[in-house]
N, C-alpha and C positions, 0 to 999 in steps of 0.2 A: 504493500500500500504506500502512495507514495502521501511525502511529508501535508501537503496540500488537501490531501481528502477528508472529508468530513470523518468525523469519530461518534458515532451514535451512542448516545449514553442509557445504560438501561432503566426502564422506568418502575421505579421499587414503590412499596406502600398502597393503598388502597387505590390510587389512581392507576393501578399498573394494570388494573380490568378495562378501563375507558383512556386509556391512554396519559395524554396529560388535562386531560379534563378533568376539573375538581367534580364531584359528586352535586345531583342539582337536586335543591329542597321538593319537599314532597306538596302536593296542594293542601296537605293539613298543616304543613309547617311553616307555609306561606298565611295562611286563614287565622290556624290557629295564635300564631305570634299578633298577627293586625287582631285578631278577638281579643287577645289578653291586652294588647295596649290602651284599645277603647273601650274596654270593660273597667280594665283600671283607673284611666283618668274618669271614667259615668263615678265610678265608685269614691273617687279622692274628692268629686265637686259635692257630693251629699253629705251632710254631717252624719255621723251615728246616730241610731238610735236604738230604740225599743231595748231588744235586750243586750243591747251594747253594755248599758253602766251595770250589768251586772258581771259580764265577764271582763269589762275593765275593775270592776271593787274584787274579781277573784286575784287579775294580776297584781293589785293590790299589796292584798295581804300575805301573799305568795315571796312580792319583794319586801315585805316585813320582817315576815317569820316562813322560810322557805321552808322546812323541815315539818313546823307546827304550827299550820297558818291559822286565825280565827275563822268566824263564821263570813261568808264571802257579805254579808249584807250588814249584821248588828254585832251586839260586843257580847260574844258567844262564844264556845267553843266550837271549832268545824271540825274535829274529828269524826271522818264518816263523810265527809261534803262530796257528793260525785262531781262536784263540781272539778277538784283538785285530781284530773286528769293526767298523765302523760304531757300531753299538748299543750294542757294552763299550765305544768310545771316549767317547759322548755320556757315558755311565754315567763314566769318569771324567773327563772335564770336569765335570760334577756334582759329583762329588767334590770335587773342588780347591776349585772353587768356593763351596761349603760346608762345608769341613771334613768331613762327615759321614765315617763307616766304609762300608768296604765290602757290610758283614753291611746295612748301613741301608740304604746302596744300593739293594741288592738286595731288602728288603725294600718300600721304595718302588715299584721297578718293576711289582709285580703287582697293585697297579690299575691303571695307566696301560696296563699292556699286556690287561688283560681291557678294557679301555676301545677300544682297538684292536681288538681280537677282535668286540666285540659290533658297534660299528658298522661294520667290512667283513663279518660275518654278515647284518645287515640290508639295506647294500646289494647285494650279490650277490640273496639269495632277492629282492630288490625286481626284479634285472635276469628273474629267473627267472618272477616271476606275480605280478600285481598286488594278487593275493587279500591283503588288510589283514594279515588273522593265519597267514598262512604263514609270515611270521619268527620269529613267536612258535612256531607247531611246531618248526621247527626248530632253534629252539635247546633248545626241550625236546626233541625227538630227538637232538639231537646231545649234550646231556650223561646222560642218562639210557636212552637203546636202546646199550648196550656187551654186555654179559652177567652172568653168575651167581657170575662169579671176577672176582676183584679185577684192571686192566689199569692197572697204576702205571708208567709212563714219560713222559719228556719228548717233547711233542706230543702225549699221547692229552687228549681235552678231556672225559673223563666228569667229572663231583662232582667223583668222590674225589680223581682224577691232578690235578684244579686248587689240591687245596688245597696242593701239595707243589712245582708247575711254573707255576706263573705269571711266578712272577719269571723263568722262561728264555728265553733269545735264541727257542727254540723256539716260545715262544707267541705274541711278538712277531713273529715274522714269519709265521706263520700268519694272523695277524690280517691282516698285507699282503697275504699272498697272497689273504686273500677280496675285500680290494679292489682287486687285483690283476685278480683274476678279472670281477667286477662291469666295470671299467674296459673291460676286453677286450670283453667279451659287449654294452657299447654299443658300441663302435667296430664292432666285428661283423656289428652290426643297423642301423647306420647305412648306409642306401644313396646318400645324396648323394653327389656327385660331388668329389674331394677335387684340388685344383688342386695344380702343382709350382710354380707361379711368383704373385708377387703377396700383398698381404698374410691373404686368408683361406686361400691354401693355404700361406702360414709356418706361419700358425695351428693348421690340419689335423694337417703333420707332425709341428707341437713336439707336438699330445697324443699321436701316436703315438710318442715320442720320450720322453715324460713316461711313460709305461706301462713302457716298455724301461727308464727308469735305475730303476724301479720295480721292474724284475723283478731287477736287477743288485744293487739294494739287499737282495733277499730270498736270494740266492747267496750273500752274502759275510755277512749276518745267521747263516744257518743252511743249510748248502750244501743237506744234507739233502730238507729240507722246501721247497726249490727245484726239487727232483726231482718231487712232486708239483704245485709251482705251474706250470709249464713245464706239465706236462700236462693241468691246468686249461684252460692257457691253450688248449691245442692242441684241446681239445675243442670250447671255445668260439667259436672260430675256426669250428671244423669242422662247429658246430652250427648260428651264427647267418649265418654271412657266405655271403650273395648272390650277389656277384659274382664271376666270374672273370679279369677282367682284369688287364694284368699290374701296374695301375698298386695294386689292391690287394695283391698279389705284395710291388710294391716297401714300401708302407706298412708291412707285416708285415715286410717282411725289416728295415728301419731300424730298427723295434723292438727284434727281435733284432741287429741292431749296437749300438745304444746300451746293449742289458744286458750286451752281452760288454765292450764299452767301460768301462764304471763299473766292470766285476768287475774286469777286466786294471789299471785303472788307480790301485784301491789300493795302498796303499804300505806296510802290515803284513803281506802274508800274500800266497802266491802260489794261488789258489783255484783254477785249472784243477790245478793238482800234487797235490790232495787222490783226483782221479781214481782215480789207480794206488794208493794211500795201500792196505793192506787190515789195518793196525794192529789196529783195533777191530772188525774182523767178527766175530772171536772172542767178543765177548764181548757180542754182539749175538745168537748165536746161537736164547738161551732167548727171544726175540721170536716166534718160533713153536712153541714147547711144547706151549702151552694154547690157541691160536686158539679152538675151540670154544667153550671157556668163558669165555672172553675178548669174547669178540665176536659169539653167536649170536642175540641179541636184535636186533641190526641187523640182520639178514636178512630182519625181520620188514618191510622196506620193500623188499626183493624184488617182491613183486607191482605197487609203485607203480611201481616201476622199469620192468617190462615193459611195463604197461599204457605210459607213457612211450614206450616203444618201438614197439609200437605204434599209437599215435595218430598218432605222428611219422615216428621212423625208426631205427634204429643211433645218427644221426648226431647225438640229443638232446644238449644237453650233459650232463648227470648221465650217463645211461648211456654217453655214451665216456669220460668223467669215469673212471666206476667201475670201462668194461674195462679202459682203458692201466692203472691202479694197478693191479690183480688180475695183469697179467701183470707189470709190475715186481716186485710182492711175492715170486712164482712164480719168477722171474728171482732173486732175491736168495736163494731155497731152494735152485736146483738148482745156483745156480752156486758158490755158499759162503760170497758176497758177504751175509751177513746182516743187513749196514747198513741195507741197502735196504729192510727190513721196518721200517723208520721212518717209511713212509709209510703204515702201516696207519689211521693214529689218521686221517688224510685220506680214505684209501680209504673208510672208510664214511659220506662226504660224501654219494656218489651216494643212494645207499638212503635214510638219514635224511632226505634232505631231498626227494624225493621223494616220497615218505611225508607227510611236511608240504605240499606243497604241495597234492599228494590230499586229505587232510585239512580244507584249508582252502578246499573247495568253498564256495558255497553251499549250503543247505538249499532243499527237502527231497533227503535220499540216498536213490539207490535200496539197497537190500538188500545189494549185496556190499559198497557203500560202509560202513555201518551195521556189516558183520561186520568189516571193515579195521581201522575205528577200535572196536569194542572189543576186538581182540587187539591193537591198538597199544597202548590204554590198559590192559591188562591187565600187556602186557609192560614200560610205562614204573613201573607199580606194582612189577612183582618185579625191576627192576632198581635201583630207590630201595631196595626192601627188603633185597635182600640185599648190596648194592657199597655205595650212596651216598648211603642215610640219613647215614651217619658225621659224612660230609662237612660237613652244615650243624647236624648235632644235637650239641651238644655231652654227651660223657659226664656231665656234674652232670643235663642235663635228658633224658637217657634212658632212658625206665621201659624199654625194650627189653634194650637190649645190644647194639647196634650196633656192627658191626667201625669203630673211630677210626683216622684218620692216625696215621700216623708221630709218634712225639714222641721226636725227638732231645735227647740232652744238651749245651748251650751249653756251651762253652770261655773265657769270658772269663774263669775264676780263674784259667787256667793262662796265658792270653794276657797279661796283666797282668805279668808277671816276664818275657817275652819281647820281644828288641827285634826291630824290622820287620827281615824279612833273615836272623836266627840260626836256624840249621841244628837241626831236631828228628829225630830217631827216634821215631817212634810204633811200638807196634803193634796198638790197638785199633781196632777197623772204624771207629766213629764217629770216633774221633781224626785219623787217618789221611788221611779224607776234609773235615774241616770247619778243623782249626787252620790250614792254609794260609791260609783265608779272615782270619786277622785279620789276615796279616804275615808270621809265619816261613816260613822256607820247611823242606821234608821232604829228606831226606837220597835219598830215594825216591817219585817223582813217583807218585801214586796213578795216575794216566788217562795213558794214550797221547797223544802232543803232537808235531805235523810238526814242529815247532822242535827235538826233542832223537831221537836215532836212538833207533828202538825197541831194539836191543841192546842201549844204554850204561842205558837205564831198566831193563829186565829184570836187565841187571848189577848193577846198584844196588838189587834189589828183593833178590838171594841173597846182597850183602854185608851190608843191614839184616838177612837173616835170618841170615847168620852172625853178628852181632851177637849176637842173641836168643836164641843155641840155649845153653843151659846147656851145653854141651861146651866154651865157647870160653873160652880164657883171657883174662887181663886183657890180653897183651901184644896177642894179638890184637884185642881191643875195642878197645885204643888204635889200633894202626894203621888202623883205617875211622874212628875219631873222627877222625885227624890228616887221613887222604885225604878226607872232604868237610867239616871242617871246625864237626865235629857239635858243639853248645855244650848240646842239652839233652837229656833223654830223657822221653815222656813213656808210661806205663806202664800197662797193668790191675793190676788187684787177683791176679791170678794168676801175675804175672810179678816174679821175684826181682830187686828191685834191685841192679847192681853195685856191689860193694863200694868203687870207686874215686868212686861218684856221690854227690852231696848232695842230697838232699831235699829240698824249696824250700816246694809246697804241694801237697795233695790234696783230691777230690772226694769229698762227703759222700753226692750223690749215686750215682757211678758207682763210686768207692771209687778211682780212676785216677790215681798218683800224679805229678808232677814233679818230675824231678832233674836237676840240672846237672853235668855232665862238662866237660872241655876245661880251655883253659888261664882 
């Protein structure tokens, strides 16, 4: 070769399959990346609310007394709080660690956990069909096919409910449970022969083992929405896995020891004991009010779902997916148990994403295909227009009128003159549920908490409101000041300040005054 000739250099590393072409993103990594940025900024322009200032008063206490935190609301002990998770633990390690507040905390967590979200969405539908842009359907099915009425709680994943519940234990472990699911549905589909002895069958069992402290991680996260991943998982099981021998028997069953292991073997909370717990069904109840209008645009992947059925069998996983939840939710009606309809926002996993997957045939469709997708695309139009325009359309740039989140009023004028720890009377809805979140605590825990007997909080909810009633005298206001210890009171604009109270500062906004009592 003479000195002049080209010298071809060889091309090593993962471009050495396509030459020197770097690798090119997938249409979910293009979608999903532009979803998480305009989800994030919809999410950064809304304040917190609702149940924010309680899982900000968990970070709280957490960066207090991180071993042995109080009651996440009053001055109580919280041994037993399920509150003190996994998740709120990391959250106040954080804390500490940075100084930051709780409110910050917590407002940090909702990218990190739509970040979770998106890619155990990606991997599951990847386990489901290879089809490229099936992910991409289904994550527009799944935020946008809910219904015609606004469906605002923690774990529903439409728009609107993201801009208000991201930061919840709820959506974070949702996001597990999709890779939870995904994780399953290969072990499932894997038919190799899986050894008990030696080191590729260690290997084997540790990821069967890795799945399980996976699934124990999402119990003690959000017991809840545990209820639906367990069932994920059982479908998946039911749908992909081959064999019957017993030696996959035992693999499945280690799983399930290792997730009861991980839950049994936290050290904040007793999570089988939430079981019998039926505190909060009450007030779970209006979870099936409005199902209709809630959620009759997911139906519209009903037909993907049979067809699903079948090609295959019963034993798909979406459609056992979507039976066992239907009869849960059923279950959580007839029995009174109305927690259980927490797993609604799940439930219409099956349908949406079957729907997507249909969808993201090849071309050419024949005709029914073709009718599918445009009453899909019809219904993903009137569910942006009437629920979840809001969402991302900020009211300055809405020539519409678009129903907007929630926009709560901040507390930090009145947090500011309160030390961490000092006992409040509120009685405004907003107050009630968000000042916890800086510090103090309420003389009157807003939420149900295994850590404090529902009696003594209901006790405590009719002394705040003997407090409040204009019948009561001063002698009496003092003695519920002296029994829990109340140092502030903090007030609407409608409510007469006691005469024995000082007046500290008020809201220009809410008009909602602070006044101090006690000694």
């Amino acid at each position: 070769m003479s000195a002049g000739a080209l010298v071809r250099r060889p091309v090593r590393g993962a471009s050495a399959l396509r030459g020197a072409r770097g690798r090119r993103p997938t249409p979910y990594q293009v979608f999903g990346f532009l979803f998480w940025l305009v989800m994030t900024l919809a999410y950064w322009r809304v304040p917190l609310c609702c149940d924010a200032g309680q899982h900000a008063a968990v970070v709280e206490r957490l960066k207090a007394h991180l071993l042995h935190p109080r009651h996440p609301m009053a001055d109580l002990p919280g041994a037993g709080s399920p509150y003190y998770s996994p998740y709120a633990v990391a959250q106040g390690v954080f804390a500490r660690l940075t100084g930051l507040s709780g409110w910050e905390v917590v407002k940090l967590a909702g990218p990190v956990n739509l970040l979770v979200l998106l890619t155990g969405i990606g991997r599951f539908v990847r386990a489901l069909s290879p089809r490229p842009w099936a992910p991409v359907l289904a994550l527009a099915s799944m935020t946008l096919l809910w219904g015609t009425e606004r469906a605002w709680w923690s774990g529903y994943l439409g728009l609107m409910s993201m801009t208000g519940t991201l930061a919840y234990p709820s959506a974070f472990a949702t996001g597990l449970a999709f890779w939870a699911w995904s994780l399953t549905a290969a072990r499932a589909r894997d038919t190799r022969r899986v050894r008990f002895v030696g080191p590729s069958g260690l290997r084997g069992l540790a990821g069967y083992a890795g799945v399980g402290a996976l699934y124990g991680v999402i119990l003690l996260v959000h017991p809840i929405t545990s209820v639906a991943a367990v069932l994920g998982a059982v479908a998946c099981v039911a749908g992909r896995q081959r064999g019957r021998r017993p030696a996959v028997v035992l693999r499945w069953a280690l799983a399930g020891a290792v997730a009861l292991a991980v839950a049994a073997a936290w050290p904040y909370f007793d999570v089988f004991a939430l079981a019998g717990d039926g505190s909060v069904d009450a007030m779970h109840q209006r979870l099936y009010l409005d199902l209709g209008g809630q959620f009759w645009l997911a139906l519209l992947g009903l037909p993907a779902l049979w067809l699903r059925a079948r090609r295959s069998s019963w034993r798909d996983p979406l459609v056992l997916m979507f039976g066992l939840d239907c009869l849960v939710v059923a279950y959580g009606w007839f029995s009174g148990h109305y927690t259980y309809g927490r797993i609604l926002g799940l439930t219409l996993v099956g349908p949406q994403f079957a729907l997507a997957v249909e969808l993201a045939a090849a071309r050419p469709w024949p005709v029914w295909r073709r009718a599918l997708g445009t009453v899909a695309a019809a219904g993903a139009c009137l569910g942006f227009l009437t629920v979840q325009a809001g969402a991302v359309i900020p009211g300055s740039l809405d020539p519409v009128g678009f129903a907007q989140p929630p926009h709560w009023p901040a507390y930090g004028w009145a947090a500011r003159h309160i030390g961490p720890g000092e006992v409040v009377i509120a009685d405004g809805y907003y107050a009630v549920h968000a000042i916890a979140g800086y510090g103090p605590d309420l003389a009157a825990p807003a939420w149900p908490d295994a850590s404090l007997d529902e009696r003594v909080r209901l006790r405590r909810i009719a002394d705040v409101r003997a407090y409040l009633a204009p019948s009561a005298t001063r002698a009496e206001r003092s003695a519920i000041v002296r029994r829990y210890h109340v140092r502030w009171l903090l007030l609407t604009r409608w409510r007469k300040v006691p005469e024995e109270a000082v007046v500290v500062a008020w809201s220009r906004r809410t008009g909602e005054v602070l006044a101090r009592v006690g000694g």
